[in-house]
C-alpha positions, 0 to 999 in steps of 0.5 A, spaced: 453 456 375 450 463 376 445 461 381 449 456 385 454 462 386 449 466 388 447 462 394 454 461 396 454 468 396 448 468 400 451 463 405 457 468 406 454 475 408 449 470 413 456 468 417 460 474 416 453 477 420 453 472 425 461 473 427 459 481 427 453 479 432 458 474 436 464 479 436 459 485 439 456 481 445 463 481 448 460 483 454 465 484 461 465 478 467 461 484 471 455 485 466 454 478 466 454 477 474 449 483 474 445 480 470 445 474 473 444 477 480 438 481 477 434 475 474 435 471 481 435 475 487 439 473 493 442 469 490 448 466 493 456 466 491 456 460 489 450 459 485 454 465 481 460 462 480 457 456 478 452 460 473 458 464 470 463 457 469 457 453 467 454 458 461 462 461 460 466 456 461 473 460 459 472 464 464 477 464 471 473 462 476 477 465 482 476 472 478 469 471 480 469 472 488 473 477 487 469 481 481 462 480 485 466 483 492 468 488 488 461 491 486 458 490 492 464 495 495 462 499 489 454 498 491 453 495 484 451 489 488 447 489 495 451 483 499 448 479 505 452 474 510 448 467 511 451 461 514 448 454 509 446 450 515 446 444 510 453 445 507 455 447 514 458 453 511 460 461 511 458 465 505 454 471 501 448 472 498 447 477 493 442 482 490 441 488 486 439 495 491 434 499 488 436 506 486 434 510 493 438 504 497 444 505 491 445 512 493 444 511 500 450 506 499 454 511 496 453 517 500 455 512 506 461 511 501 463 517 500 463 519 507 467 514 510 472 515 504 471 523 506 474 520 513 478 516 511 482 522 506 482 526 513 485 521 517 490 520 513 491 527 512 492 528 519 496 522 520 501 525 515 500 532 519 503 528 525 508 524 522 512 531 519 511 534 526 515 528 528 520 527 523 521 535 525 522 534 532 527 529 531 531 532 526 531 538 531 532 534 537 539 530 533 540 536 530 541 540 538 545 534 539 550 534 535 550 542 537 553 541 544 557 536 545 561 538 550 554 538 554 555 532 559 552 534 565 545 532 563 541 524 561 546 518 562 553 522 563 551 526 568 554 522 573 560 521 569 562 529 569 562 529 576 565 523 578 572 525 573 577 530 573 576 536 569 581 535 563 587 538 565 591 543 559 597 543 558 602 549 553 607 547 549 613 550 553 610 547 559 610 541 556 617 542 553 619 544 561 617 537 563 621 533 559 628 530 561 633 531 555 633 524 553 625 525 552 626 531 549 631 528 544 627 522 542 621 528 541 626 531 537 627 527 532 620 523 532 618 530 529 624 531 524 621 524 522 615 527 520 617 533 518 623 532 515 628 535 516 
């Protein structure tokens, strides 16, 4: 019994080694393409997405374009345009740059995302100039209101009467008694009285 015991032993430690060297080799999707692309040089997506699928069947195969456009963004991959004349098709070849071509690569990036930030920051720079002179321009409008005589009314205040004002005794002069008794108690019924 003691020598049977030992071999099942023996049989598990070998299996819990082989579930830890498994549950180790968790690689991501974006090693394995890396890989792949260094073994085979100007190699398509497609043959990519195929290798990916065929080798690692529970992986998503719509992540596997985006992944590889995202490291060639990144300069991890170095990404050519073909056109397959025997598919009829549009597609990329991918490889892996060397390191001078990577840090030529990267120094483009970060120049064109220098000018990006800048543009951008000038961007926003004209956008609170404008934000600015608007509120200023409303805020001028709503100062002078009784102004008029500029833009689309100007006509208008030249083509009307100037208003006309009138005080209370001159008002109170003009009525007839009859109207000034029907003012009268109008005001009492406001008022009160």
């Amino acid at each position: 019994m003691g020598v049977m015991k030992e071999k099942l032993e023996a049989v598990m430690n070998e299996w819990n080694k082989e579930d830890e060297v498994q549950t180790n080799k968790k690689v991501p999707l974006s090693k394995k393409i890396i890989d792949y692309v260094l073994k085979n040089p100007n190699t398509t997506a497609l043959q990519v997405t195929n290798y990916i699928m065929r080798t690692y069947p529970d992986t998503v195969k719509a992540n596997i374009s985006s992944i590889l456009k995202q490291l060639s963004d990144r300069n991890h991959l170095e990404r050519e345009y073909y056109f397959d004349t025997v598919a009829h098709r549009s597609s990329y070849k991918y490889r892996v740059p060397s390191e001078a071509k990577k840090q030529e690569l990267e120094a483009v990036r970060k120049a064109e995302d220098k000018a990006s930030k800048e543009r951008l920051g000038k961007m926003r720079l004209q956008a609170e100039a404008a934000r600015a002179a608007k509120a200023a321009k409303k805020e001028e409008r709503l100062k002078a209101p009784e102004d008029v005589g500029t833009g689309v009314n100007a006509g208008l205040s030249a083509a009307l009467p100037a208003p006309k004002r009138n005080s209370a005794q001159e008002i109170l002069d003009s009525l007839s008694i009859t109207q000034a008794r029907e003012v009268y108690d109008e005001l009492k019924k406001i008022f009160g009285g």
